[in-house]
KOLTI-465364 format. One record per residue: residue number from 1; residue in three letters; x, y, z of N, C-alpha, C in turn. Coordinates in Angstrom, 3 decimals, padded with zeros to 6 digits. Layout:
<node><num>NUM</num><residu>ALA</residu><n_u>X</n_u><n_v>Y</n_v><n_w>Z</n_w><ca_u>X</ca_u><ca_v>Y</ca_v><ca_w>Z</ca_w><c_u>X</c_u><c_v>Y</c_v><c_w>Z</c_w></node>
...
END
This chain:
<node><num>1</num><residu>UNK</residu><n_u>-058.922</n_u><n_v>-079.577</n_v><n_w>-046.947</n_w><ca_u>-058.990</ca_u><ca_v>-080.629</ca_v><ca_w>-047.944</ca_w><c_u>-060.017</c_u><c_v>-081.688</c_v><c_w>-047.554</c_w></node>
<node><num>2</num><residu>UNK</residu><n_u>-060.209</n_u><n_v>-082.004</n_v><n_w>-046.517</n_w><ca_u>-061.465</ca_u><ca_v>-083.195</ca_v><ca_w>-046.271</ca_w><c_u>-062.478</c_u><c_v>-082.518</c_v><c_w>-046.072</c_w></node>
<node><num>3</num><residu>UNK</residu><n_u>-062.758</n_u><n_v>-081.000</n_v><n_w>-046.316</n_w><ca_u>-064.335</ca_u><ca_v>-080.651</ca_v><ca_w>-046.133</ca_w><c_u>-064.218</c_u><c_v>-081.010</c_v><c_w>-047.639</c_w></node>
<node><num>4</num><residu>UNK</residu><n_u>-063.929</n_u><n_v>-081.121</n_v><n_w>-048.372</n_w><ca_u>-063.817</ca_u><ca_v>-082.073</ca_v><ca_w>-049.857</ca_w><c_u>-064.014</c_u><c_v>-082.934</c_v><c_w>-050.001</c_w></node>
<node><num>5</num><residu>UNK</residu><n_u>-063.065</n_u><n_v>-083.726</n_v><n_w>-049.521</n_w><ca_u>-063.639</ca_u><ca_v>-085.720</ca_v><ca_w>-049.443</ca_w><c_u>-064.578</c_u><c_v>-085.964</c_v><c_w>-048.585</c_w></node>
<node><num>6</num><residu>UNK</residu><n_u>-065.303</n_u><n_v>-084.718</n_v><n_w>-047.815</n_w><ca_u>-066.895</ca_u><ca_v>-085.454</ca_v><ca_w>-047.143</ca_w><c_u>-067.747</c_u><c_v>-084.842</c_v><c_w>-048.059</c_w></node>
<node><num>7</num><residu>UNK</residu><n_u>-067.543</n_u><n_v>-083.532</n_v><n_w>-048.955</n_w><ca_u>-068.508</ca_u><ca_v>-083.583</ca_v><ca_w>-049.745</ca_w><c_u>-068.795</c_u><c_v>-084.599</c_v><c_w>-050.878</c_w></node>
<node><num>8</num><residu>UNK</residu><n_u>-067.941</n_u><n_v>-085.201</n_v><n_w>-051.437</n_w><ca_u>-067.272</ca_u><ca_v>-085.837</ca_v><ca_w>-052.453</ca_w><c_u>-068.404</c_u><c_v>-087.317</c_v><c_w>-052.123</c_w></node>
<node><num>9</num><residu>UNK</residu><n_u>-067.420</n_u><n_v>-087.840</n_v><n_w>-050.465</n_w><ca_u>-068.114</ca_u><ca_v>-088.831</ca_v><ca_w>-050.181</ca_w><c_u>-069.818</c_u><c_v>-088.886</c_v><c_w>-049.667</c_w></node>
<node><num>10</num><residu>UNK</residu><n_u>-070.298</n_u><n_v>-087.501</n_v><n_w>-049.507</n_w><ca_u>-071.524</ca_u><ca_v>-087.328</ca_v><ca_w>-048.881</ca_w><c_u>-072.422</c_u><c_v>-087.771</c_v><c_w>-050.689</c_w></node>
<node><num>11</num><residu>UNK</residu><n_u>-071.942</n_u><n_v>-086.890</n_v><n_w>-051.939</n_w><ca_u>-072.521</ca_u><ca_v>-086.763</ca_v><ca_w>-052.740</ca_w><c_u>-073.017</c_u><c_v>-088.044</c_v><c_w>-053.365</c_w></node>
<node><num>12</num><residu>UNK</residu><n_u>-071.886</n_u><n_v>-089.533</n_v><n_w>-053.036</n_w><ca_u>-071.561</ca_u><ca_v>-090.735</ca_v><ca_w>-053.607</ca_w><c_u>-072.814</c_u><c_v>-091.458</c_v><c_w>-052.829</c_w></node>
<node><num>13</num><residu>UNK</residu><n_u>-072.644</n_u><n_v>-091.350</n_v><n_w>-051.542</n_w><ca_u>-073.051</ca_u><ca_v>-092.130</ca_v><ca_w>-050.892</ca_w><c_u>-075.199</c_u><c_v>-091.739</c_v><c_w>-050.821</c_w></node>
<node><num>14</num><residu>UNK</residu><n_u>-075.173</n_u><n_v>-090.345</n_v><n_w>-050.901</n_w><ca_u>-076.564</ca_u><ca_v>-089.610</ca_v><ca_w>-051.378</ca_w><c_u>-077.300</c_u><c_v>-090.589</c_v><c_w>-052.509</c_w></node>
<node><num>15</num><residu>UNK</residu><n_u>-076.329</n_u><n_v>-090.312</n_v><n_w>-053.309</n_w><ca_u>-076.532</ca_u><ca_v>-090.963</ca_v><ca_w>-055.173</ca_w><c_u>-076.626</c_u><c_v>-092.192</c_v><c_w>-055.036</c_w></node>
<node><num>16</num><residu>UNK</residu><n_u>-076.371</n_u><n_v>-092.989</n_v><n_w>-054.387</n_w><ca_u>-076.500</ca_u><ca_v>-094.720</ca_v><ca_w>-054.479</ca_w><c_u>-077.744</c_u><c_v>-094.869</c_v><c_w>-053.440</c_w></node>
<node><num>17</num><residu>UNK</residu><n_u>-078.059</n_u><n_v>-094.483</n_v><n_w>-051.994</n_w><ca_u>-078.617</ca_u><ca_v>-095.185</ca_v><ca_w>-051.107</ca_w><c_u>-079.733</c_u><c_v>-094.447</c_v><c_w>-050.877</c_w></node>
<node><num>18</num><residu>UNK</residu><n_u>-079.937</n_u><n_v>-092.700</n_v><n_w>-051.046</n_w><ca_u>-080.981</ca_u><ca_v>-092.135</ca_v><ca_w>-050.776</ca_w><c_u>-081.127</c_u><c_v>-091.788</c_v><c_w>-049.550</c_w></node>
<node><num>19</num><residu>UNK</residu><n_u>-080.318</n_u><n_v>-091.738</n_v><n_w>-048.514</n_w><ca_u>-080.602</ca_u><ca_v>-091.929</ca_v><ca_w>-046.957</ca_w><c_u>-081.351</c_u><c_v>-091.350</c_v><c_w>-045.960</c_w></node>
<node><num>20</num><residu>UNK</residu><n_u>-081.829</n_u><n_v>-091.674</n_v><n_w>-045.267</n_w><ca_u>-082.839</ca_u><ca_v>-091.284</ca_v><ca_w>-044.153</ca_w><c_u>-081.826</c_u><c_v>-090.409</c_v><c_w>-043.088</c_w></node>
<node><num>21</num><residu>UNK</residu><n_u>-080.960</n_u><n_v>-090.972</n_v><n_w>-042.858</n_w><ca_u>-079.832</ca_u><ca_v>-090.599</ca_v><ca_w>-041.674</ca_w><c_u>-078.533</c_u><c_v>-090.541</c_v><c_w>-042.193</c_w></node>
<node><num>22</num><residu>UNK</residu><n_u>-077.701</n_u><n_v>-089.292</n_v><n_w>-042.165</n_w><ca_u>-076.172</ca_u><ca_v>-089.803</ca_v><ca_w>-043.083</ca_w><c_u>-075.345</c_u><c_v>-088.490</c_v><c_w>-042.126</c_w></node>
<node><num>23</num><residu>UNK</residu><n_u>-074.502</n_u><n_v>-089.371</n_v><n_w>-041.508</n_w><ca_u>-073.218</ca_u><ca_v>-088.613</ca_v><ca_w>-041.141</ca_w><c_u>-071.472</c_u><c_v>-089.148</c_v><c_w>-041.310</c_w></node>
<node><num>24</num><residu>UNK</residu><n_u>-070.891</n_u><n_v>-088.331</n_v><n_w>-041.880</n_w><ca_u>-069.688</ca_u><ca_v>-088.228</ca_v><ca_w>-042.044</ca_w><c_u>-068.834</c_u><c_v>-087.727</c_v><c_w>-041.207</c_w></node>
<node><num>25</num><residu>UNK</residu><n_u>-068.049</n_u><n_v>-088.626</n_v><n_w>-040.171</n_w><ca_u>-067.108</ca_u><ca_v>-087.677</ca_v><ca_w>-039.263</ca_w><c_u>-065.563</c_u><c_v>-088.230</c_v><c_w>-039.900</c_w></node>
<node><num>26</num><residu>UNK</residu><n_u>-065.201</n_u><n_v>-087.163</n_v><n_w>-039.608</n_w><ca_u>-063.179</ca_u><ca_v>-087.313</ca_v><ca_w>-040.250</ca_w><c_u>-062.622</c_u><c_v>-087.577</c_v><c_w>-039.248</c_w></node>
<node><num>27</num><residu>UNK</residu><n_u>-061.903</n_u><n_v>-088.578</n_v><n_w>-039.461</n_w><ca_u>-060.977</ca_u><ca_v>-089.412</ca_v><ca_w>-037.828</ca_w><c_u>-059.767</c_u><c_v>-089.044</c_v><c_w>-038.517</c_w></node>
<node><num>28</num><residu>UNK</residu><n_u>-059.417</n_u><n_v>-088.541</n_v><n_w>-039.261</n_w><ca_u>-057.910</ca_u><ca_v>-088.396</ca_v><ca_w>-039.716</ca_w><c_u>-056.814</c_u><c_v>-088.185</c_v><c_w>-038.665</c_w></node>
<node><num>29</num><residu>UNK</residu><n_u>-057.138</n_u><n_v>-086.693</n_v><n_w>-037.647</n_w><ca_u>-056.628</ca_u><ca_v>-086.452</ca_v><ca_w>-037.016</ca_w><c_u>-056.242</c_u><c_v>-087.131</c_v><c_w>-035.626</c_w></node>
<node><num>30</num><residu>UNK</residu><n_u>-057.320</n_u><n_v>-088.336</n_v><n_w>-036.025</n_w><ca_u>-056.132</ca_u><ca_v>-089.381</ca_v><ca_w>-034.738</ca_w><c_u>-055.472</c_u><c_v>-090.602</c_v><c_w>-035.473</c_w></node>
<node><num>31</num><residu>UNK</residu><n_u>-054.904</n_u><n_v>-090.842</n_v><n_w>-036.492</n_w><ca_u>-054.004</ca_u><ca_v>-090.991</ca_v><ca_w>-037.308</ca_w><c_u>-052.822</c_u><c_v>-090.426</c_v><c_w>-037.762</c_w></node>
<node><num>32</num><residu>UNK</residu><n_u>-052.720</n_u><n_v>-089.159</n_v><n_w>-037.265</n_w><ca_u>-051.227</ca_u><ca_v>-088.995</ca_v><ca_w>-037.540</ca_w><c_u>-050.613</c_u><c_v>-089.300</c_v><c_w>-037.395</c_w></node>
<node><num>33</num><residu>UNK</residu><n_u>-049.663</n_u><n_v>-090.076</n_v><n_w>-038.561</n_w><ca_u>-048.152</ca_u><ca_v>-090.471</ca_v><ca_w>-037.650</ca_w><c_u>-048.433</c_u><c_v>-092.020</c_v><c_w>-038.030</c_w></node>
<node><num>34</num><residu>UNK</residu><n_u>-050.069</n_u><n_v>-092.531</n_v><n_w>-038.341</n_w><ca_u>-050.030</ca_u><ca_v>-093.787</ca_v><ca_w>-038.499</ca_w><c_u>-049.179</c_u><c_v>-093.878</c_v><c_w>-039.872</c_w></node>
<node><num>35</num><residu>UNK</residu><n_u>-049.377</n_u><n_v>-095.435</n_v><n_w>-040.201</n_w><ca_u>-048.392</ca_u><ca_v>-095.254</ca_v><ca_w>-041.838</ca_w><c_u>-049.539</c_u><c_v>-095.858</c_v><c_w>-042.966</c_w></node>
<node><num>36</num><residu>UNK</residu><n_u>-050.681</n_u><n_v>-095.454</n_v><n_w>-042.642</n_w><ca_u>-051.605</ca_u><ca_v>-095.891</ca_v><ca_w>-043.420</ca_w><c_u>-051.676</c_u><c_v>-093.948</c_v><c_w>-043.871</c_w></node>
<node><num>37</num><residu>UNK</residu><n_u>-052.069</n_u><n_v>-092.928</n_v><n_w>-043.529</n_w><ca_u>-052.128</ca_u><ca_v>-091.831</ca_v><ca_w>-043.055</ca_w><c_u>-051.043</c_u><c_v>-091.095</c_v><c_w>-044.033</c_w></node>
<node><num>38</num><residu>UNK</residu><n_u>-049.799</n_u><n_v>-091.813</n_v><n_w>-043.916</n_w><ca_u>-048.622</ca_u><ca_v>-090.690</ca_v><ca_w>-044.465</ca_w><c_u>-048.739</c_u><c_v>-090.353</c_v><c_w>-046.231</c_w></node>
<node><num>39</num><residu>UNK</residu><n_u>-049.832</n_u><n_v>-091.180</n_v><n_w>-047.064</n_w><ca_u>-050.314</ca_u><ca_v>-090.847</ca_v><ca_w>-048.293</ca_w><c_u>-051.021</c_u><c_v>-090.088</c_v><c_w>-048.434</c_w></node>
<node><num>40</num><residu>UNK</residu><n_u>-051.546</n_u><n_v>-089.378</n_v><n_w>-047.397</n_w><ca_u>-052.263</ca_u><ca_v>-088.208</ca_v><ca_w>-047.081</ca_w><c_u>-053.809</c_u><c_v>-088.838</c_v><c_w>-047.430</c_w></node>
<node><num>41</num><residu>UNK</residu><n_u>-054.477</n_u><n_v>-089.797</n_v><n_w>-047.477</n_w><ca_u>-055.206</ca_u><ca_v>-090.205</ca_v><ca_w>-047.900</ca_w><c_u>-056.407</c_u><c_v>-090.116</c_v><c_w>-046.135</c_w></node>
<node><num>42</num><residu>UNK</residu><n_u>-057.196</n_u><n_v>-090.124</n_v><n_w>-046.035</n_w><ca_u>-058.168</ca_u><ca_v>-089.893</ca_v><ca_w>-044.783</ca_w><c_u>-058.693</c_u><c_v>-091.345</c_v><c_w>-044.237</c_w></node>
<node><num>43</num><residu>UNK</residu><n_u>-058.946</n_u><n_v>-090.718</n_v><n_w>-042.592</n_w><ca_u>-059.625</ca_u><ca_v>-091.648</ca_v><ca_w>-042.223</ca_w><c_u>-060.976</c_u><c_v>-091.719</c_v><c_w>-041.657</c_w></node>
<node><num>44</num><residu>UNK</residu><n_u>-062.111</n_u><n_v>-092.047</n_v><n_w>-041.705</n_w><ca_u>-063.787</ca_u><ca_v>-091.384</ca_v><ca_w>-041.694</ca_w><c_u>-064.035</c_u><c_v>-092.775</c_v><c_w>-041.153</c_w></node>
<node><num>45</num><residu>UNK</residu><n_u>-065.133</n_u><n_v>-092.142</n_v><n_w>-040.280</n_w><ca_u>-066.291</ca_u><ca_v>-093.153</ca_v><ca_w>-040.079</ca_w><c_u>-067.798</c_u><c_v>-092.328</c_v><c_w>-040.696</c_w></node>
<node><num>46</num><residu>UNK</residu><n_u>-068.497</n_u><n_v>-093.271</n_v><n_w>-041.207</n_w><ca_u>-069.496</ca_u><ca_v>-092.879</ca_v><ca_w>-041.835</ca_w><c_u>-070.825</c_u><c_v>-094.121</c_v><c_w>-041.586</c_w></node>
<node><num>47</num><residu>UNK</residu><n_u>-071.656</n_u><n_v>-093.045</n_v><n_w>-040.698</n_w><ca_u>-073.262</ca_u><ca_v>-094.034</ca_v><ca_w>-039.921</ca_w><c_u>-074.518</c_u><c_v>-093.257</c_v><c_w>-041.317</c_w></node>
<node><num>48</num><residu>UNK</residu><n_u>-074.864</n_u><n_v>-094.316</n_v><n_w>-041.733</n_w><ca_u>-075.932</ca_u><ca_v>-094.292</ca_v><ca_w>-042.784</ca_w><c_u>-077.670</c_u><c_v>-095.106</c_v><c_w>-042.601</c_w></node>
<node><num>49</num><residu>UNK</residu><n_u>-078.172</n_u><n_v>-094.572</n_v><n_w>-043.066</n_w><ca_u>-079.405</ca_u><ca_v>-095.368</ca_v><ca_w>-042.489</ca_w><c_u>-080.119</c_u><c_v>-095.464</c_v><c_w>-043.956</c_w></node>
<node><num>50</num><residu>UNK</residu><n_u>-080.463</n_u><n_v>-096.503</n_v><n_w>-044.426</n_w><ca_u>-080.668</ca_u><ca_v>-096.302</ca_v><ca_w>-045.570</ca_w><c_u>-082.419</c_u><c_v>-098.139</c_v><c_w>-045.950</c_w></node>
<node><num>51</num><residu>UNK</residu><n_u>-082.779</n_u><n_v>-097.678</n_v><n_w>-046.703</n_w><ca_u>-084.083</ca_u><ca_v>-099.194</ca_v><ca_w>-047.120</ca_w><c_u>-083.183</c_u><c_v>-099.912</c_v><c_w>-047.763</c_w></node>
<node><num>52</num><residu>UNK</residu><n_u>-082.045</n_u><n_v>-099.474</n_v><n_w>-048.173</n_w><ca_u>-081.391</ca_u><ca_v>-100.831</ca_v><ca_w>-049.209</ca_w><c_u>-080.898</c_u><c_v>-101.736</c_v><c_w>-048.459</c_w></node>
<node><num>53</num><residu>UNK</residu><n_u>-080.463</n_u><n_v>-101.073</n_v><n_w>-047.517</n_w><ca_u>-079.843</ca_u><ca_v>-102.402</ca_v><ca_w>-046.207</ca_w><c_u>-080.675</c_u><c_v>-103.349</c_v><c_w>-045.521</c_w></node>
<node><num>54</num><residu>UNK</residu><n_u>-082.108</n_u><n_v>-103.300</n_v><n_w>-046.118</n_w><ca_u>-083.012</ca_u><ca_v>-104.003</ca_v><ca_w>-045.396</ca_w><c_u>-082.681</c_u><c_v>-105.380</c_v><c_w>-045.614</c_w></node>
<node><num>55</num><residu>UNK</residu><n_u>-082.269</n_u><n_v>-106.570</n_v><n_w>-045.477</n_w><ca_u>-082.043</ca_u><ca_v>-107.866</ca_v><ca_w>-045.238</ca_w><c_u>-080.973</c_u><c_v>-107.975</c_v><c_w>-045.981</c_w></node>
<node><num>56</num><residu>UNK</residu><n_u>-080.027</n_u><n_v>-107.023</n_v><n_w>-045.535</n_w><ca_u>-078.455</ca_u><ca_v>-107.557</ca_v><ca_w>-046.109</ca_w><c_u>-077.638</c_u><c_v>-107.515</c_v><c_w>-044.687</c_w></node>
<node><num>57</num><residu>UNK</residu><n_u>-076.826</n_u><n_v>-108.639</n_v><n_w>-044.872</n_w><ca_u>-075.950</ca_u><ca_v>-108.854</ca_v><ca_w>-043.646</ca_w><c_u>-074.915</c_u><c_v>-107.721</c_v><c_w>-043.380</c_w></node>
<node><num>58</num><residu>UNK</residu><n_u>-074.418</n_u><n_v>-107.659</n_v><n_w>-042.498</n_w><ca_u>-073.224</ca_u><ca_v>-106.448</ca_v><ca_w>-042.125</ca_w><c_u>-072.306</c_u><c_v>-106.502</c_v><c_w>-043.265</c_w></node>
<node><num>59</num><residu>UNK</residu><n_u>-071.429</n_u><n_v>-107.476</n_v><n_w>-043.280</n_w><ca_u>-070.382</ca_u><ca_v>-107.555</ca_v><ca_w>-044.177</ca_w><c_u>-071.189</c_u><c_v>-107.128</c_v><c_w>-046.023</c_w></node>
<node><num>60</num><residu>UNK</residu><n_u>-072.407</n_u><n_v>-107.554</n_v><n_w>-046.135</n_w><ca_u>-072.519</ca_u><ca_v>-106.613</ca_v><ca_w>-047.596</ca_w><c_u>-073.130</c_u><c_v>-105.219</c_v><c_w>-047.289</c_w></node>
<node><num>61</num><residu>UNK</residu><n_u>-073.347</n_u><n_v>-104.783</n_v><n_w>-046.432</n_w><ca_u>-073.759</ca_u><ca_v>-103.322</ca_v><ca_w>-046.187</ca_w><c_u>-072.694</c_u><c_v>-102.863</c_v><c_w>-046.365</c_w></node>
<node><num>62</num><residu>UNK</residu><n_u>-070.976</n_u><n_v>-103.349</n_v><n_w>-045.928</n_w><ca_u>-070.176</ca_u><ca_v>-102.371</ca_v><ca_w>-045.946</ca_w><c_u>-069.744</c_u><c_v>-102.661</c_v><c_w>-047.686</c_w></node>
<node><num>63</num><residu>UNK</residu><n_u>-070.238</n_u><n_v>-104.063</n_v><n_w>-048.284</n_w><ca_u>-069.263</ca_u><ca_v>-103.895</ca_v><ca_w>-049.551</ca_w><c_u>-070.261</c_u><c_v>-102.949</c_v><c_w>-049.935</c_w></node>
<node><num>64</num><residu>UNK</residu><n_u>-071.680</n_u><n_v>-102.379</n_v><n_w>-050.130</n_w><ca_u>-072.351</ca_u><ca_v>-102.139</ca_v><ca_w>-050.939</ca_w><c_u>-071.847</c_u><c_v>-100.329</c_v><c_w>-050.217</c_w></node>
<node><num>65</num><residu>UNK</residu><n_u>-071.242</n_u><n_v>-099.956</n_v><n_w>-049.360</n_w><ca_u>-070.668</ca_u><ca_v>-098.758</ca_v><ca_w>-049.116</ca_w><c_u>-069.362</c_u><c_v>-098.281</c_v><c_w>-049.810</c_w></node>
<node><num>66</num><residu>UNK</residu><n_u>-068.495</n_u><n_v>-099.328</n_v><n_w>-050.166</n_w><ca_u>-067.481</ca_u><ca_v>-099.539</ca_v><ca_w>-050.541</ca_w><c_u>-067.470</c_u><c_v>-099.011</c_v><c_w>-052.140</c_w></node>
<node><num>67</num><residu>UNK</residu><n_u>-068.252</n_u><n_v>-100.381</n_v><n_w>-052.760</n_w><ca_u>-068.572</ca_u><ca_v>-100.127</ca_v><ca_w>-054.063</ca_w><c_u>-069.472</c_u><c_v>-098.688</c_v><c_w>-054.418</c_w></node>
<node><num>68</num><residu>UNK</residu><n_u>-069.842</n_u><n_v>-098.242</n_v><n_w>-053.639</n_w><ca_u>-070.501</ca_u><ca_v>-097.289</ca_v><ca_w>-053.546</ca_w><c_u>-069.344</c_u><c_v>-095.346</c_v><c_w>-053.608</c_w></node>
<node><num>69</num><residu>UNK</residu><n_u>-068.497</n_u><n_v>-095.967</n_v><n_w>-052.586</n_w><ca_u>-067.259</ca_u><ca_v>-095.373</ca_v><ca_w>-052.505</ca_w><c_u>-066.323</c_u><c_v>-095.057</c_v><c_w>-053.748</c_w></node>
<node><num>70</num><residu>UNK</residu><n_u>-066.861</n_u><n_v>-096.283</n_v><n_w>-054.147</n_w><ca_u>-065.290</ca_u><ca_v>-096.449</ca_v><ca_w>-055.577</ca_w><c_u>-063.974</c_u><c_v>-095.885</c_v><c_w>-055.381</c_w></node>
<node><num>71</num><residu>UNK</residu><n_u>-063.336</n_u><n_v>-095.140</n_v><n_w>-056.407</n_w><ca_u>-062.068</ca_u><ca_v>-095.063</ca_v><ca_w>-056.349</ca_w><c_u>-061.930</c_u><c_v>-093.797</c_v><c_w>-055.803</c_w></node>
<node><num>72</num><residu>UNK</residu><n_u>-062.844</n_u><n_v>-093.453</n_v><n_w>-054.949</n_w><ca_u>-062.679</ca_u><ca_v>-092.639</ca_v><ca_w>-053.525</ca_w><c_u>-061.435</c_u><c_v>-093.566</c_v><c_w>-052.368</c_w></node>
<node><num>73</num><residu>UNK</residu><n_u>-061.852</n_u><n_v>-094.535</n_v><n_w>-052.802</n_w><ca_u>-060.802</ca_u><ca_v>-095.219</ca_v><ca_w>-051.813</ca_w><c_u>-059.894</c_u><c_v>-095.713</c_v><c_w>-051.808</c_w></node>
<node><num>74</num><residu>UNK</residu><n_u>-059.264</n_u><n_v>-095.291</n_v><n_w>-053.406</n_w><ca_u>-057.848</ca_u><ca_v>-095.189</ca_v><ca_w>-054.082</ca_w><c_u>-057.083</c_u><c_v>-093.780</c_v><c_w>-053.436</c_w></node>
<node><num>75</num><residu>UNK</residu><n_u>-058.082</n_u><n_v>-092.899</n_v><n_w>-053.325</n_w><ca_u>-057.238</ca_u><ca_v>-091.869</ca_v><ca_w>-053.970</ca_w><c_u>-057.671</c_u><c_v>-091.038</c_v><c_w>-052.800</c_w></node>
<node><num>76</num><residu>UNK</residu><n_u>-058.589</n_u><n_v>-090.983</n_v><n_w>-052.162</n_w><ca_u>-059.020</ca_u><ca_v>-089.983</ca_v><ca_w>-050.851</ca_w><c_u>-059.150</c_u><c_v>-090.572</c_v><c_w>-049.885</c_w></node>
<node><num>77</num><residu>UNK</residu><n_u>-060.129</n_u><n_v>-092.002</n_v><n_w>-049.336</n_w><ca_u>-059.869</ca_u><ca_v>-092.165</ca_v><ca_w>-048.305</ca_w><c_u>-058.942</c_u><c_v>-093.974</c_v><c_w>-047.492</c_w></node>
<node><num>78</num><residu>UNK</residu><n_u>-058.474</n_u><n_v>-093.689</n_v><n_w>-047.116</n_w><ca_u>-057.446</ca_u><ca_v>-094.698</ca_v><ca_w>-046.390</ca_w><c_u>-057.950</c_u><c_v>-096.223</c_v><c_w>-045.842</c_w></node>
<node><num>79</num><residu>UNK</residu><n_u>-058.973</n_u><n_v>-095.432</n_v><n_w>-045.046</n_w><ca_u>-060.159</ca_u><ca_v>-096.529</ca_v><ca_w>-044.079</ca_w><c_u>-061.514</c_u><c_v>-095.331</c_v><c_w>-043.484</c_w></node>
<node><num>80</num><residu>UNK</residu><n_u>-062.366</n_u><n_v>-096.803</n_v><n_w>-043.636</n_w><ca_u>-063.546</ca_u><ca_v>-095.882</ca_v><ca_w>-043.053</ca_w><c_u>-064.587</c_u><c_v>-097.416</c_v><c_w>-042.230</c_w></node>
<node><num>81</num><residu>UNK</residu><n_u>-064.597</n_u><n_v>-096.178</n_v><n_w>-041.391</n_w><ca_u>-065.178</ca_u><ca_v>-097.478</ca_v><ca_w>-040.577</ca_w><c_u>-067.309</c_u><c_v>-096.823</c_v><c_w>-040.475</c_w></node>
<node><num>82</num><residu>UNK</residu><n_u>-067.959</n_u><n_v>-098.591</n_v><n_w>-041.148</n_w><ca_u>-069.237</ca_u><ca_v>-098.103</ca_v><ca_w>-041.728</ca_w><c_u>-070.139</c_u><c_v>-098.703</c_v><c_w>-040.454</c_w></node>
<node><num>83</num><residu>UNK</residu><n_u>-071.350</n_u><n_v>-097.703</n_v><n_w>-040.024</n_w><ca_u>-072.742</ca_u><ca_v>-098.322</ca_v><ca_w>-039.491</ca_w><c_u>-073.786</c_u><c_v>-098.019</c_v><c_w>-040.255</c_w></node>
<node><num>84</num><residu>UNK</residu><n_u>-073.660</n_u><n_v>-099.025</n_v><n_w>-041.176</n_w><ca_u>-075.104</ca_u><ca_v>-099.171</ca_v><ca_w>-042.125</ca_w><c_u>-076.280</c_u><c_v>-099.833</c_v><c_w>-041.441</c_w></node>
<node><num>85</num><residu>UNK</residu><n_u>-077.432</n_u><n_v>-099.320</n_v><n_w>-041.464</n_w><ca_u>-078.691</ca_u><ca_v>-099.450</ca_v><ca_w>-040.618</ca_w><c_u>-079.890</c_u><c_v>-099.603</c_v><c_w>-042.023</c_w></node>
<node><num>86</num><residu>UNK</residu><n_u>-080.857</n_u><n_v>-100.533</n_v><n_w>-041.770</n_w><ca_u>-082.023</ca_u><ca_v>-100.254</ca_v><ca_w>-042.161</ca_w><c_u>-083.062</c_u><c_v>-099.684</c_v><c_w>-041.507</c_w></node>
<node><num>87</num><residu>UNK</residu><n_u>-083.863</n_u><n_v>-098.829</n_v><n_w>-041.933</n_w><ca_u>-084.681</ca_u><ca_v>-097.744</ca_v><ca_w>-041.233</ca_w><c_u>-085.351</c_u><c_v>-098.118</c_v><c_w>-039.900</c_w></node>
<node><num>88</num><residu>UNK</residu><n_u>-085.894</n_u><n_v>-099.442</n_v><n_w>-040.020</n_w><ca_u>-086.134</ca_u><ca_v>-100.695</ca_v><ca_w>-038.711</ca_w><c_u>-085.062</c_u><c_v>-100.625</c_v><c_w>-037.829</c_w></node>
<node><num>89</num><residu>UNK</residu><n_u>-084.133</n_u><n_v>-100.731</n_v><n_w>-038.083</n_w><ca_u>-083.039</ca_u><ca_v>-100.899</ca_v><ca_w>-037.348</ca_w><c_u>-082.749</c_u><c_v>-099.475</c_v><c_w>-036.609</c_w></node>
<node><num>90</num><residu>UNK</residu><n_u>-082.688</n_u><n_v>-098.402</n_v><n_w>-037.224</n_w><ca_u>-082.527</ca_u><ca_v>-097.283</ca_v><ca_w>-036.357</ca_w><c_u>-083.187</c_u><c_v>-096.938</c_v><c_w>-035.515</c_w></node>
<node><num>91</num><residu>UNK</residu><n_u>-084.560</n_u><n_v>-097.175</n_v><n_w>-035.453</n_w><ca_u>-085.548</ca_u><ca_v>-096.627</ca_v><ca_w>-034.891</ca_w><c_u>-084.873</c_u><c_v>-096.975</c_v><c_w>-033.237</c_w></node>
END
């Protein structure tokens, strides 16, 4: 089921930012048992490298991941923890 919600979330996150660098890892499995977890809903970290992040502070890189996310994060994922980069920044 989450090689689903990373395609799902790979396709979302493709479609809004265009990215240079994009990985999706599933942390679910060290959540079991949490009670965020028991809705069956996932837990991901997701490192993006993208030009839109170029002079936006941390905290709107992750809303603009978020909103980006949409109601992916009703219904598939739980928490996701974001490293949004501008292409400068990765290097």
């Amino acid at each position: 089921m989450n090689d689903d919600r990373i395609a799902k979330i790979t396709t979302r996150l493709r479609a809004e930012f265009a990215p240079l660098a994009l990985e999706i890892i599933d942390d679910s499995h060290r959540h079991a048992g949490h009670p965020g977890a028991r809705d069956g809903r996932g837990h991901f970290t997701v490192k993006i490298v993208s030009a839109k992040f170029a002079g936006a502070k941390p905290v709107e890189r992750h809303r603009m991941v978020y909103a980006a996310l949409g109601t992916l994060m009703q219904t598939d994922i739980h928490a996701v923890s974001v490293n949004a980069l501008s292409p400068a920044e990765a290097k």
